[in-house]
C-alpha positions as CSV (number, residue, x, y, z in Angstrom):
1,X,38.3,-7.4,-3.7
2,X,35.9,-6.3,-1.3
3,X,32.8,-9.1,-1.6
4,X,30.5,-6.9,0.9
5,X,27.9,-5.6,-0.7
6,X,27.9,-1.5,-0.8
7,X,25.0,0.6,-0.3
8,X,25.9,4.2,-2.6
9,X,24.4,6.7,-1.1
10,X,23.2,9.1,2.0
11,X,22.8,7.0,5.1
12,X,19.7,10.3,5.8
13,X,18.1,9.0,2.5
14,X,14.7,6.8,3.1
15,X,15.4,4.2,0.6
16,X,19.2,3.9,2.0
17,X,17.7,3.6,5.2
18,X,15.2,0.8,3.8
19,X,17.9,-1.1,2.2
20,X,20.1,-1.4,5.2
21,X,17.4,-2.0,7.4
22,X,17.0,-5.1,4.6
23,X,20.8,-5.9,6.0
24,X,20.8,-5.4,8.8
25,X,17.2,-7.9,9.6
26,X,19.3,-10.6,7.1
27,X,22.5,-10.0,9.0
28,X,24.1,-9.0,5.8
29,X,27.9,-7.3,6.4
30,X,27.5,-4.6,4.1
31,X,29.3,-1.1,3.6
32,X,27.5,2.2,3.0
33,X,28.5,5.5,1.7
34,X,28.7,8.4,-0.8
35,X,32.1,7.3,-1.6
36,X,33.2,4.1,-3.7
37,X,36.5,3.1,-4.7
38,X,37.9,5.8,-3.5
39,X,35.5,7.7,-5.9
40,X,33.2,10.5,-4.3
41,X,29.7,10.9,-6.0
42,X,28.3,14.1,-5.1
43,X,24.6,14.0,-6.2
44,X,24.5,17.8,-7.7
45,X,26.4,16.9,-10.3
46,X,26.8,14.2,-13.0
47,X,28.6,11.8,-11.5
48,X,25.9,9.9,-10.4
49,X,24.5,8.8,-13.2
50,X,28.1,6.5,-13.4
51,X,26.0,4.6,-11.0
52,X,22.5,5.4,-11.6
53,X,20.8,5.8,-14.9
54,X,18.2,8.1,-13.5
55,X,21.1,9.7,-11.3
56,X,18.7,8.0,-7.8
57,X,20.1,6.7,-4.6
58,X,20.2,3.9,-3.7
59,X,22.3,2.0,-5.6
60,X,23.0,-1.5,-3.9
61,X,27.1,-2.9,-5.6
62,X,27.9,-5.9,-5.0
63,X,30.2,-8.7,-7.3
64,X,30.6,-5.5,-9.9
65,X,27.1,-5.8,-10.3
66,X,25.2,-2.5,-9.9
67,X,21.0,-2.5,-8.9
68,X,18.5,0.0,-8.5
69,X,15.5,0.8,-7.3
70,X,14.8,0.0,-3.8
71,X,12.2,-2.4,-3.8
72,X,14.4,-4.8,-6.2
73,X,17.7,-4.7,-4.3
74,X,15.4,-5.4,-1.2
75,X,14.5,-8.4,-3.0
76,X,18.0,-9.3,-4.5
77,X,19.6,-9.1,-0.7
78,X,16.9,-11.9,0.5
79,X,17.2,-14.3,-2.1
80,X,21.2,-13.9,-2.7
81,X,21.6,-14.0,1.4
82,X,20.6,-16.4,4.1
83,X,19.3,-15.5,7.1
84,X,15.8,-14.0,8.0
85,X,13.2,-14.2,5.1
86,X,11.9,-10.8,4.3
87,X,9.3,-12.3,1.8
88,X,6.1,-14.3,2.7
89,X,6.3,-18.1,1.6
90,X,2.8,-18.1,0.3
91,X,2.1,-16.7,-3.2
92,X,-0.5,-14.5,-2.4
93,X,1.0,-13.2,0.3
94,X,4.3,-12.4,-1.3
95,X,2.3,-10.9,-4.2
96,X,0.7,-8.3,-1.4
97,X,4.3,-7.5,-0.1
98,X,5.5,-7.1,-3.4
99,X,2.6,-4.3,-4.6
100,X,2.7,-3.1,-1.4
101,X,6.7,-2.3,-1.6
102,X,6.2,-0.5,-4.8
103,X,3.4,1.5,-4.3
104,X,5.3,2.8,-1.0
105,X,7.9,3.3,-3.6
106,X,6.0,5.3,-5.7
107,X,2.7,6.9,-4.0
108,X,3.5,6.9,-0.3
109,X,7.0,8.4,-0.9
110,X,5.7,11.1,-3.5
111,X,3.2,12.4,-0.4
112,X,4.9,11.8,2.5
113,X,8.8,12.5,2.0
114,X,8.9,14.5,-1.8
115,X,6.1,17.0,-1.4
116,X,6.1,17.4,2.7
117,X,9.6,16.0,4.3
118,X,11.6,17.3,2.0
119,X,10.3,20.8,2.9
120,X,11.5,20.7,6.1
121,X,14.6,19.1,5.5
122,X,15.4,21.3,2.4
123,X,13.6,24.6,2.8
124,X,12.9,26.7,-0.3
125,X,11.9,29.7,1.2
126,X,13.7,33.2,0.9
127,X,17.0,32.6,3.4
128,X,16.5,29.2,3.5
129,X,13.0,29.0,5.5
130,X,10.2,26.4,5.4
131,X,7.3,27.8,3.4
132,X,4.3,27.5,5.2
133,X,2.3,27.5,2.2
134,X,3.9,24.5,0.8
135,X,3.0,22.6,4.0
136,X,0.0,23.4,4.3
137,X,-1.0,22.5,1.2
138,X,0.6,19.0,1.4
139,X,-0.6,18.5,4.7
140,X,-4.6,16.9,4.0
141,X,-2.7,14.6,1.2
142,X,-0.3,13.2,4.0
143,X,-3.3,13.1,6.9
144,X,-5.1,11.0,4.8
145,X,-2.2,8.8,3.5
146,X,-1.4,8.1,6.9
147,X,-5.1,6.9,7.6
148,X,-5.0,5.4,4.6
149,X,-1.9,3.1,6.0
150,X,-3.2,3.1,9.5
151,X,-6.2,1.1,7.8
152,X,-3.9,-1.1,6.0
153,X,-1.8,-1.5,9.0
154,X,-4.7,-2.8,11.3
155,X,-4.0,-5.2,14.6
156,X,-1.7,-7.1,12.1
157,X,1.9,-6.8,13.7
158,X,3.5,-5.4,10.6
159,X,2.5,-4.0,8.0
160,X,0.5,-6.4,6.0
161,X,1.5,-9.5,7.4
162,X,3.0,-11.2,10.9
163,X,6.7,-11.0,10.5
164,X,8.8,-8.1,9.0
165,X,9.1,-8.2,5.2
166,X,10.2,-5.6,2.6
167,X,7.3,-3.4,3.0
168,X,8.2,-2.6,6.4
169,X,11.7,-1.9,5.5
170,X,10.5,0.6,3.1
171,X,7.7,2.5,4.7
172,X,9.2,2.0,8.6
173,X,12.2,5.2,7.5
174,X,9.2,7.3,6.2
175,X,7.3,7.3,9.0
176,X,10.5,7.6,11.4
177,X,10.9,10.9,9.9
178,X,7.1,12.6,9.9
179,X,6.4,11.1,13.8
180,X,9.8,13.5,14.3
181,X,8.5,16.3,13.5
182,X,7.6,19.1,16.0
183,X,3.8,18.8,15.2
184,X,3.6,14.9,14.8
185,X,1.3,14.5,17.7
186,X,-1.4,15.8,15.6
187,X,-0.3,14.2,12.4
188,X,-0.9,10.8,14.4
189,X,-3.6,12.0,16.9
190,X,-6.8,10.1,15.1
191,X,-4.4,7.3,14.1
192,X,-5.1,3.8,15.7
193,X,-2.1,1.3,14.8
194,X,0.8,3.5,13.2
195,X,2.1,4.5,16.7
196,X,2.2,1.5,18.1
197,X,3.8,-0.3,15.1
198,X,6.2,2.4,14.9
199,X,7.3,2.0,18.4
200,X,7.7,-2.1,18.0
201,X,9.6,-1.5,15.1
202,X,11.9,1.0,16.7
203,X,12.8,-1.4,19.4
204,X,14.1,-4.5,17.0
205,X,17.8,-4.4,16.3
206,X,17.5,-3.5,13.1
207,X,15.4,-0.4,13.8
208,X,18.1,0.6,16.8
209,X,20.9,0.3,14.3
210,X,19.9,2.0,11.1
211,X,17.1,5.1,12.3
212,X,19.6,7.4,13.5
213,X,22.0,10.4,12.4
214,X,25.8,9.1,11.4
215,X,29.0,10.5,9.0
216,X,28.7,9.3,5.5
């Protein structure tokens, strides 16, 4: 029996990318895939929801165990593995990374990646093309989510705290993907931290090994 844990799901997915980020910053041997067992889950149909009652990626397997939701199997990974902590030791300070982590979850990924990045990545335009309307629309939501982070962010030298925790696994994917885009120079232009922290971040191991484009 394979004991490494597996992460179901599309290695172009946010919230895989957060989860193995998770890994790879524990040094966690882990697999990662659409395919488990020998069993293909294609996410347009109902087979996902073998793995996932709400039929969501990612879904971290491990010991027959099956968890959801990314902010918890962030949290499973660093207390059932040693190696870097990915949680602060102080209370209060864990409690911050911990609302932090799901209200990326939840508001940050809902603005950012559901009602903006997914338009460019999955264009529902006539012939496939990005509707312009739709991004412009979105666009004052994610400006001011991003200044909204930026203040959060401050001189600190990740997010929230001074040494990399779940938070930055999950929002770190997120803003990989918008500082790609063609017109991200203006996205970021009034921004004071988020550039910088995103260019730290991209240069740790972890960052090297997980934000870029591989076969499922």
């Amino acid at each position: 029996m394979n004991h490494k844990p597996h992460i179901l799901g599309p290695q172009f997915s946010t919230f895989v990318r957060s989860v193995q980020l998770c890994c790879e910053e524990k040094g966690i041997d882990y697999t990662l895939g659409t395919t488990y067992e020998g069993q293909m889950v294609n996410l347009a149909d109902d087979s996902r929801y073998q793995f996932h009652p709400f039929g969501k990626v990612p879904v971290l397997i491990h010991h027959g165990h099956r968890l959801f939701e990314t902010a918890s199997i962030c949290r499973y990974l660093d207390a059932a593995f040693s190696g870097a902590d990915l949680q602060p030791e102080s209370l209060i300070e864990r409690a911050d990374v911990d609302q932090w982590s799901n209200s990326l979850s939840l508001y940050t990924d809902r603005i950012l990646v559901r009602d903006y990045l997914l338009e460019f990545a999955f264009p529902k335009g006539p012939d496939k093309q990005i509707r312009g309307e739709v991004v412009q629309a979105a666009e004052p939501a994610v400006m001011k989510m991003l200044e909204l982070l930026d203040n959060q962010l401050g001189t600190k030298q990740f997010f929230r705290t001074e040494s990399f925790t779940i938070a930055d696994a999950i929002l770190i994917p997120m803003l990989d993907y918008i500082e790609k885009l063609p017109h991200s120079a203006r996205l970021f232009a009034d921004l004071q931290y988020l550039p910088l922290y995103l260019k730290r971040i991209r240069e740790r191991p972890s960052a090297k090994a997980v934000l870029v484009s591989r076969s499922q």
